[in-house]
C-alpha positions as CSV (number, residue, x, y, z in Angstrom):
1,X,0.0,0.0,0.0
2,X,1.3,3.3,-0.9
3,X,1.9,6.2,1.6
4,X,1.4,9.9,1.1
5,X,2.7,13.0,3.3
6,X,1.0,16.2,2.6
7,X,3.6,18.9,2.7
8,X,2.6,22.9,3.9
9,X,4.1,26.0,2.8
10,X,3.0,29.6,3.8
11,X,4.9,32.4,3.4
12,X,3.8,34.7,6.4
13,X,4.3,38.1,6.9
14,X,4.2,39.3,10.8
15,X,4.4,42.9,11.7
16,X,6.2,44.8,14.0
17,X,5.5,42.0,17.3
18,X,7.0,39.8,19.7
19,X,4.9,36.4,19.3
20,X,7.4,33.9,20.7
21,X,10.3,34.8,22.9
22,X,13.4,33.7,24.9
23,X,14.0,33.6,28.5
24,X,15.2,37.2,28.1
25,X,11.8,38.4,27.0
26,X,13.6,38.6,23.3
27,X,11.9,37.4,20.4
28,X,13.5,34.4,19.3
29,X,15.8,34.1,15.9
30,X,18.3,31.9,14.3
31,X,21.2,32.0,11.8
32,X,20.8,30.2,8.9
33,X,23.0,31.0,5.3
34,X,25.3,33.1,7.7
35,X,22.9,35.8,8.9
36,X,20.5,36.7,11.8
37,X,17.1,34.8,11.5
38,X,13.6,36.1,13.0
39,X,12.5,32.2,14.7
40,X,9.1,31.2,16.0
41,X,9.6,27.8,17.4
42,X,7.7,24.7,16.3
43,X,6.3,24.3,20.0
44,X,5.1,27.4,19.8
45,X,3.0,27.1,16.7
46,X,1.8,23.9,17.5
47,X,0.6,25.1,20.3
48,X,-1.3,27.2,18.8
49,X,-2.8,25.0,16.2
50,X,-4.3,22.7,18.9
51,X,-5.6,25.6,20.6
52,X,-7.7,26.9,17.5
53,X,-8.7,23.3,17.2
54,X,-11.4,24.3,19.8
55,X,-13.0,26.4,17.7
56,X,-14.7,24.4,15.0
57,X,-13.9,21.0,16.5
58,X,-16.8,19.3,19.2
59,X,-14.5,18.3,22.9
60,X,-14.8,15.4,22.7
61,X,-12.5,14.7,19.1
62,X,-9.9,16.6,21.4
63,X,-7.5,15.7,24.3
64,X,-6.0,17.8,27.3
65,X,-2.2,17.7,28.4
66,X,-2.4,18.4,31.7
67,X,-0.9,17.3,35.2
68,X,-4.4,17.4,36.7
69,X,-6.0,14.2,34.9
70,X,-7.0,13.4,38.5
71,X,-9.2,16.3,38.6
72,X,-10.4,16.0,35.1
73,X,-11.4,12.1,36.0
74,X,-12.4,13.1,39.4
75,X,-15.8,15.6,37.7
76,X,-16.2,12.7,35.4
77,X,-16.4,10.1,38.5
78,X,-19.1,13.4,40.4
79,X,-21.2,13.4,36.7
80,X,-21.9,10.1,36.2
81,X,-22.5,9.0,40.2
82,X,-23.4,11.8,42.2
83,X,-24.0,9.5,45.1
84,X,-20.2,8.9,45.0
85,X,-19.3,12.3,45.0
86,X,-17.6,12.2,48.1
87,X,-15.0,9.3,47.3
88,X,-14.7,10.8,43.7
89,X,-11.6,11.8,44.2
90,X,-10.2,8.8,45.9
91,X,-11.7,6.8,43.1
92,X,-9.9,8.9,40.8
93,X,-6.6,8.2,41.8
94,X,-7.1,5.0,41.8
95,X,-7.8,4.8,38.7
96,X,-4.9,7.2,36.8
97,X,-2.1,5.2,39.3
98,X,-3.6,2.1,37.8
99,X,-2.3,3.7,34.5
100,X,1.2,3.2,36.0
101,X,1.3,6.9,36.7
102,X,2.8,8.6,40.0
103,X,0.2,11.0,41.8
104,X,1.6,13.4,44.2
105,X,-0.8,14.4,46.9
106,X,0.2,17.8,48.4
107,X,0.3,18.2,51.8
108,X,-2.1,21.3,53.6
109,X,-1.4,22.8,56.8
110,X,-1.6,20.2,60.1
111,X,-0.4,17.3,57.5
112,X,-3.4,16.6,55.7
113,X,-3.0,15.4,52.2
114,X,-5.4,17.5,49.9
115,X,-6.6,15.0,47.9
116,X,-8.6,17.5,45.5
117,X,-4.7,19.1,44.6
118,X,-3.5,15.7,43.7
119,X,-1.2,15.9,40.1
120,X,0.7,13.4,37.9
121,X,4.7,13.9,37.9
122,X,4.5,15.1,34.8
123,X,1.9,16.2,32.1
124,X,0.1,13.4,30.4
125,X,-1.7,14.3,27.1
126,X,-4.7,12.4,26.9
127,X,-8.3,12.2,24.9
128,X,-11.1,14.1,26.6
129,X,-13.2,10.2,25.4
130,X,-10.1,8.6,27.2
131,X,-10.5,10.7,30.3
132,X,-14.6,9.9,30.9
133,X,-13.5,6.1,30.3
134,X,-11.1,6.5,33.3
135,X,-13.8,7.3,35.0
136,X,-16.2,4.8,34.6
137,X,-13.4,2.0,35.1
138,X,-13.1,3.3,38.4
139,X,-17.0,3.6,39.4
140,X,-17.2,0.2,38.2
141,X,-14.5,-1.3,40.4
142,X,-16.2,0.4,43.2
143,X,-19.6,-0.9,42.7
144,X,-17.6,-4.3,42.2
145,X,-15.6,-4.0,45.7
146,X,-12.8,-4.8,43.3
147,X,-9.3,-3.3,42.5
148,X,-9.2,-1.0,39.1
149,X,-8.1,-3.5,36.3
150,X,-4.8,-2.4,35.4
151,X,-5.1,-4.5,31.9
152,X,-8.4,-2.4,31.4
153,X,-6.7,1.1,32.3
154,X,-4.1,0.7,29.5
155,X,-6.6,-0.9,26.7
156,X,-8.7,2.8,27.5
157,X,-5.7,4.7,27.4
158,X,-4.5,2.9,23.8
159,X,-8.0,3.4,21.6
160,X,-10.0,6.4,20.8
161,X,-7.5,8.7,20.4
162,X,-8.3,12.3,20.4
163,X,-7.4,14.4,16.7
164,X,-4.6,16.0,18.6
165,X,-2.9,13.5,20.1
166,X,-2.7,11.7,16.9
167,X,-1.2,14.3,15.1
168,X,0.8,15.6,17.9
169,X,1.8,12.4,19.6
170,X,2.3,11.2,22.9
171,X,5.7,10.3,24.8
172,X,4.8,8.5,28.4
173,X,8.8,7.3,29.7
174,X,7.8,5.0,32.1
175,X,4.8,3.6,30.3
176,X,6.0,3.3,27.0
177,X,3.3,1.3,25.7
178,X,1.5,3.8,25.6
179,X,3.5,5.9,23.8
180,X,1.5,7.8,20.1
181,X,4.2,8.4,17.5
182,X,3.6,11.8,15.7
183,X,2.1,11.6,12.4
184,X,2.7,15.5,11.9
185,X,6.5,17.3,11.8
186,X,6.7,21.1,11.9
187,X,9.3,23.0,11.0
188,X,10.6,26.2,13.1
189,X,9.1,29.0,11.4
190,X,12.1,31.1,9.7
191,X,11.9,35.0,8.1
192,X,13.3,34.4,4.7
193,X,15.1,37.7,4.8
194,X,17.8,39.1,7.7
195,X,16.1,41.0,10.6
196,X,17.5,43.3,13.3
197,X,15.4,43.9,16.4
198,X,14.2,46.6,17.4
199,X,13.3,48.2,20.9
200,X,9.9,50.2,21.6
201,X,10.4,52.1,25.2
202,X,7.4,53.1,27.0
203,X,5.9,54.9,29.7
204,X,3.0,54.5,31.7
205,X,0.8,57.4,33.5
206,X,-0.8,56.7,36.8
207,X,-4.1,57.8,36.1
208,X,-4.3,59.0,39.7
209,X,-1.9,60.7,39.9
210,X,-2.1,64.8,41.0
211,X,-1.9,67.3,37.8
212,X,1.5,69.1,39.2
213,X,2.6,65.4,39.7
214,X,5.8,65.1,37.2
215,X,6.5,61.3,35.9
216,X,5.6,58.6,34.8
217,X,4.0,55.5,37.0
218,X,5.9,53.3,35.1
219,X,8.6,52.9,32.0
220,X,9.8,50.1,30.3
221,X,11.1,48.1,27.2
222,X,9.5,46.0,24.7
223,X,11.8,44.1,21.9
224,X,10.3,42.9,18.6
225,X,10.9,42.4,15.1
226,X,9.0,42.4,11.9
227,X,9.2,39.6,9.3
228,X,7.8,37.9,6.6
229,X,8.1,33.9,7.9
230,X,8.7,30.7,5.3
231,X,6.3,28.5,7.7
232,X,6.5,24.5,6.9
233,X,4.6,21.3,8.0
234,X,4.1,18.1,6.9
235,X,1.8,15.0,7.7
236,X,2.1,11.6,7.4
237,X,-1.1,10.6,6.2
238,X,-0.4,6.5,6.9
239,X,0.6,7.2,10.1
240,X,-2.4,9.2,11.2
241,X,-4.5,6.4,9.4
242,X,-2.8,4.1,11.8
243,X,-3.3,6.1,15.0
244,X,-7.0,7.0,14.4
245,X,-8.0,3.6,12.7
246,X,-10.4,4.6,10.6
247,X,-10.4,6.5,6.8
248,X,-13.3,9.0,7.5
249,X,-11.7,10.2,10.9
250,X,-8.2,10.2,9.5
251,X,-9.4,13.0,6.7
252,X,-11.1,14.9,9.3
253,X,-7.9,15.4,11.3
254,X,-5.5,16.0,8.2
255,X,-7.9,19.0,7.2
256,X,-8.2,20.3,10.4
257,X,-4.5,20.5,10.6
258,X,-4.8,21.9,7.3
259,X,-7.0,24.4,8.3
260,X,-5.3,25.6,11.5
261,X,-2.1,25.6,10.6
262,X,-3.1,28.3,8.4
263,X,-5.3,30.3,10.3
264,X,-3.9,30.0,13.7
265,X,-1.6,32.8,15.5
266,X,0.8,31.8,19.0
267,X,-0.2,34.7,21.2
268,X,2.6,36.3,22.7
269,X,2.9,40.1,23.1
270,X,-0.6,40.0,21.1
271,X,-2.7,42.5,22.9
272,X,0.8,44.6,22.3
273,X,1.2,44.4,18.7
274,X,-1.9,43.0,17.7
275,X,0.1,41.1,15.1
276,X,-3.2,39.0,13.6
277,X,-2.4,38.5,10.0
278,X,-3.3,35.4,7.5
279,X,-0.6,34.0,5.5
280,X,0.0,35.4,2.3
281,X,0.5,32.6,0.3
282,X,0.0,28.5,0.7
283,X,0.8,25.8,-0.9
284,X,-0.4,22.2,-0.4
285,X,1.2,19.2,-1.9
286,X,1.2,15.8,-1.3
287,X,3.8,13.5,-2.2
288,X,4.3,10.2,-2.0
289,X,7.5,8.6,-0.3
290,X,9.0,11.4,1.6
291,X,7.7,14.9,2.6
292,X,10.2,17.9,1.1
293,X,11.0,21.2,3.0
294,X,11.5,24.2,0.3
295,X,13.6,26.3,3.0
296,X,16.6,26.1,0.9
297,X,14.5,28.9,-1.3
298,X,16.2,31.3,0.8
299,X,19.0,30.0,2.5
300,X,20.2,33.7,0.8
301,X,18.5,35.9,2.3
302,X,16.1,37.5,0.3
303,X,16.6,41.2,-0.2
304,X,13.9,43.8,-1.5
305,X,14.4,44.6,-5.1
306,X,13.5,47.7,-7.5
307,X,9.7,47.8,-7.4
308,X,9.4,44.3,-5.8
309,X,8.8,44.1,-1.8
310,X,10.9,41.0,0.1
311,X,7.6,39.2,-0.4
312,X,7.2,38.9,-4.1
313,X,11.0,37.8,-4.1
314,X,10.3,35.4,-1.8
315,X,7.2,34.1,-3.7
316,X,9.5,33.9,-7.1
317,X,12.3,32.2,-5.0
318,X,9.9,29.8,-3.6
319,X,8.3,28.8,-6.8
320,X,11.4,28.6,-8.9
321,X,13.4,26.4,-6.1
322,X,10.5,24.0,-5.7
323,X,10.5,23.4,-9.4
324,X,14.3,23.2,-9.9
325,X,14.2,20.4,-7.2
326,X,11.4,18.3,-8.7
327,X,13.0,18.4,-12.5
328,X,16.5,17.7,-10.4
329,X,15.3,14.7,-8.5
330,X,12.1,13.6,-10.4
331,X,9.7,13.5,-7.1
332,X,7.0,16.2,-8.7
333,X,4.1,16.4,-6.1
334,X,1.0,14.4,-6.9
335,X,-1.0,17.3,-6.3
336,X,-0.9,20.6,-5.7
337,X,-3.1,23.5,-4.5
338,X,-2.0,26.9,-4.3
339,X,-3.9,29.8,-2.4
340,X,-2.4,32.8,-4.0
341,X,-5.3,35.8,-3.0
342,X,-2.4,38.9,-4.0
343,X,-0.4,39.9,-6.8
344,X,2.7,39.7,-4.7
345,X,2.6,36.0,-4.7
346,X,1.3,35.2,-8.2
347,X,4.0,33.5,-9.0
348,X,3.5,30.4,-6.3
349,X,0.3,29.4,-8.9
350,X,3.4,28.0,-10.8
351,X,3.4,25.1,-8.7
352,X,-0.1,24.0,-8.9
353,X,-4.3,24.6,-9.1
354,X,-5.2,28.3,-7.9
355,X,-7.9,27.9,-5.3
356,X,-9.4,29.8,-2.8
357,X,-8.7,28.7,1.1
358,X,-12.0,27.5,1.1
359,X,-11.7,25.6,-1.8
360,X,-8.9,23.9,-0.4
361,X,-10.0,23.3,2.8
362,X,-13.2,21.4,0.8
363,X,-11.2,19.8,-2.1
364,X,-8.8,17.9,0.7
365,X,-11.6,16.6,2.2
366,X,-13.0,15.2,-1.6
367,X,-9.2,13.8,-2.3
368,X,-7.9,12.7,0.7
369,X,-9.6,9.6,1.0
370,X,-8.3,8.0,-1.1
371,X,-4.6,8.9,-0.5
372,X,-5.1,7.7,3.3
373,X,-5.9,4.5,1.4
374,X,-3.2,4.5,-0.1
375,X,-5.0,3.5,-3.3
């Protein structure tokens, strides 16, 4: 059976913002082809994604990652039996250290352990579905005067996987049985040009302050950068088959990935900058074999030419590398949409069918099928 990876490109331009920074408050970058990067880290992004998952998508197709799974299964375990409300907890914990998972109970003052504040070592991504089942496992040992069936604790923990988690995978160290492997790989978000930051200093009146009252309440520095971003992803359509199990389910989650990945923002400095633009281009391909990042496009940085801005370079770049690799190497894409709504990145329709977004968005959802089939 053959398998397919559908590759993303956007080129994304980000004004003047701060969207994901170090641990010195600066936004993040990167050399690459010898000169200063603007970066936005793939955690970062992906973050994001799963976050704009919960605007389209119902809860219970997504998953939580979370040190409080207790708590989570602990409502569950109050919902279903309210007449066990008050060992819910208990019942709980039962049930997630029957997972093979350490829960910490904090201690209150005069020694008591808080059971209600009880948390996994670590965070545990897990389906919403997954989370409920925990719960009735654990009301039904109870009702049984039994202990909570380890065996049945990993079997809930290994099906219905939540859209997220199967694109995002899942890494448990000490249970690795229950490990997901990622069926989606995203690329560090790049500018395709050289960028300098920049520092915006600021003061800050206290509105209560007296008239003859010289000064300012506050006064400080913000660092940011502006950009346009080469963004990439790409998603193993087989191996998303073979963590969801099922076709129609599979297509579902590849277009939702689709459709986030392009419309979704990370959210740092945002109320700052208000930095909420759309890409200006994408390209969707999928390929069969192996996936194929096109950052080499501009491992010169681009540079704004006479009556073109750094975008329409980058577009031409982007086009003319991807094309020069598939006559080089003979992998073409299968297919190929292109959303190309402005002048300044005409020239990525080169590399396949113009469509609108929302064309794409509906067109995946005709074709994909049968590429998760691997017909």
């Amino acid at each position: 059976m053959k398998n397919f990876y559908l590759d993303i490109h956007a080129l994304h331009t980000v004004p003047p913002s701060n969207i994901n920074r170090d641990d010195t408050g600066s936004p993040k970058t990167a050399v690459y082809g010898g000169v200063r990067r603007a970066r936005v880290s793939s955690q970062a992004w992906k973050r994001a994604i799963r976050r704009d998952f919960s605007e389209y998508l119902d809860p219970s197709r997504l998953g939580t990652r979370t040190k409080r799974l207790v708590e989570i299964v602990t409502k569950h375990i109050k919902e279903i039996s309210p007449d066990l409300s008050d060992r819910a907890a208990e019942l709980a914990i039962r049930a997630v250290q029957a997972g093979g998972f350490k829960v910490e109970v904090p201690k209150a003052k005069g020694g008591a352990e808080t059971v209600k504040s009880a948390q996994t070592e670590y965070l545990l991504f897990i389906s919403n579905v997954q989370a409920r089942r925990l719960a009735e496992v654990a009301l039904d040992a109870a009702k049984n005067g039994t202990d909570v069936d380890k065996k049945l604790v990993k079997e809930v923990l290994k099906s219905e996987q939540s859209v997220d988690v199967a694109l995002f995978g899942r890494m448990i160290a000490n249970s690795t049985d229950l490990n997901v492997d990622a069926s989606v790989q995203v690329a560090h978000a790049i500018s395709v040009h050289a960028v300098e930051s920049e520092f915006d200093y600021f003061t800050a009146v206290d509105d209560e302050s007296a008239a003859d009252e010289p000064g300012a309440g506050m006064i400080g520095t913000v660092e940011f950068n502006s950009s346009t971003l080469y963004r990439y992803a790409t998603l193993n359509l087989g191996g998303l088959m073979k963590n969801l199990g099922d076709t129609e389910a599979t297509v579902e989650a590849a277009v939702s990935f689709v459709r986030s990945f392009v419309e979704s923002m990370p959210t740092g400095k945002l109320n700052t900058f208000a930095n909420k633009t759309l890409p200006d281009g994408v390209v969707v391909s999928l390929r069969e074999r192996r996936p194929v990042n096109l950052v080499g496009a501009f491992e010169e940085a681009v540079v704004a030419e006479p009556g073109k801005g750094r975008l329409r370079v980058a577009a031409e770049r982007l086009a003319q590398y991807s094309a020069e690799l598939d006559a080089g190497f003979g992998g073409a894409a299968d297919s190929t949409l292109v959303v190309a709504p402005t002048n300044s990145v005409k020239a990525l329709s080169q590399l396949g069918r113009e469509v609108s977004f929302p064309e794409l968005v509906e067109e995946l959802g005709n074709e994909l099928p049968a590429y998760v089939r691997g017909d």
